[in-house]
N, C-alpha and C positions, 0 to 999 in steps of 0.2 A: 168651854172656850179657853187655848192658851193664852195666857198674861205674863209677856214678861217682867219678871222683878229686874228693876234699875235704883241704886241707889245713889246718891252722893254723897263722897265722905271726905271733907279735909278737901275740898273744891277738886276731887276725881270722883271718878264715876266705878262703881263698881255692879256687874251683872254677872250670871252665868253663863255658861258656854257650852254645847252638845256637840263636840268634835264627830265626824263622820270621815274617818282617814281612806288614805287612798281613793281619794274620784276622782273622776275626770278634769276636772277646774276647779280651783277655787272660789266660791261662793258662800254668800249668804241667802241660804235658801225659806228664813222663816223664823217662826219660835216652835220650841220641842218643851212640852211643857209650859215650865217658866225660864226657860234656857233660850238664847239666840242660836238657832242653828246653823252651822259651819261646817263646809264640807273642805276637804284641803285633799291635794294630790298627796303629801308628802305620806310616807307610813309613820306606823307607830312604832316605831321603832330607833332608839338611842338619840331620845329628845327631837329628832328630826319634825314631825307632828307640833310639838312647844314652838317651835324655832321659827317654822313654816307660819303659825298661829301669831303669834306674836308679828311677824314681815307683813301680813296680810291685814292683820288688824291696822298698822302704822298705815301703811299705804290708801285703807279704804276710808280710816277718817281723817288722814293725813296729818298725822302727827311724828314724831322720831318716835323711834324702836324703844329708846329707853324709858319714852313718858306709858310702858304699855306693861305689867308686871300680870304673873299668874301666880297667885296667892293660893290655890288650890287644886287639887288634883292634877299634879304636874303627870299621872301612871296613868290618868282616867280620860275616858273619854269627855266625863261630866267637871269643868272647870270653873272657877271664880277669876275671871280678869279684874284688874284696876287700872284707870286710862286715866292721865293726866290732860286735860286739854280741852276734852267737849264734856258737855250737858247730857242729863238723864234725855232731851228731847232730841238730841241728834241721836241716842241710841235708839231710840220710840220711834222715829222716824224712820231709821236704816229697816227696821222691823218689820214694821208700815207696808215699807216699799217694797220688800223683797218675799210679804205673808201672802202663801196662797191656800 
């Protein structure tokens, strides 16, 4: 069974992230792993992927762009975001909602 790891650190949230670049919409389609999976139209190509990730994270917990940092794997598909603003359980829930 996947679990995703959610932590909080310094009242942000920090988890992984499984970019799946170029699809058709942006979605969260589940957990990879222990990773949230994220599909994004944009490519991987000259941060566009980061950029895209970061707009779409703000937008889906509704927070500003800059409460939302990727601390890891800025080249990879496999990411560590930190979000200022929600709970380990609004990630757990996004999770939830979108695991098939």
């Amino acid at each position: 069974m996947n679990r995703l790891d959610v932590r909080e650190v310094n009242g942000r949230v920090r988890f992984s992230v499984h970019v799946q670049p170029r699809a058709s919409a942006d979605a969260i389609v589940g957990v990879h792993g222990n990773s949230l999976k994220v599909r994004l139209t944009a490519p991987p190509v000259e941060g566009a992927a980061n950029e895209r990730l970061v707009i779409f994270l703000a937008e889906t917990f509704a927070v500003p762009r800059r409460a939302i940092k990727i601390l890891a794997g800025e080249s990879s598909r496999s990411k560590i975001v930190e979000i200022e603003g929600v709970t380990e359980r609004d990630v757990y829930r996004l999770a939830q909602d979108t695991d098939r």
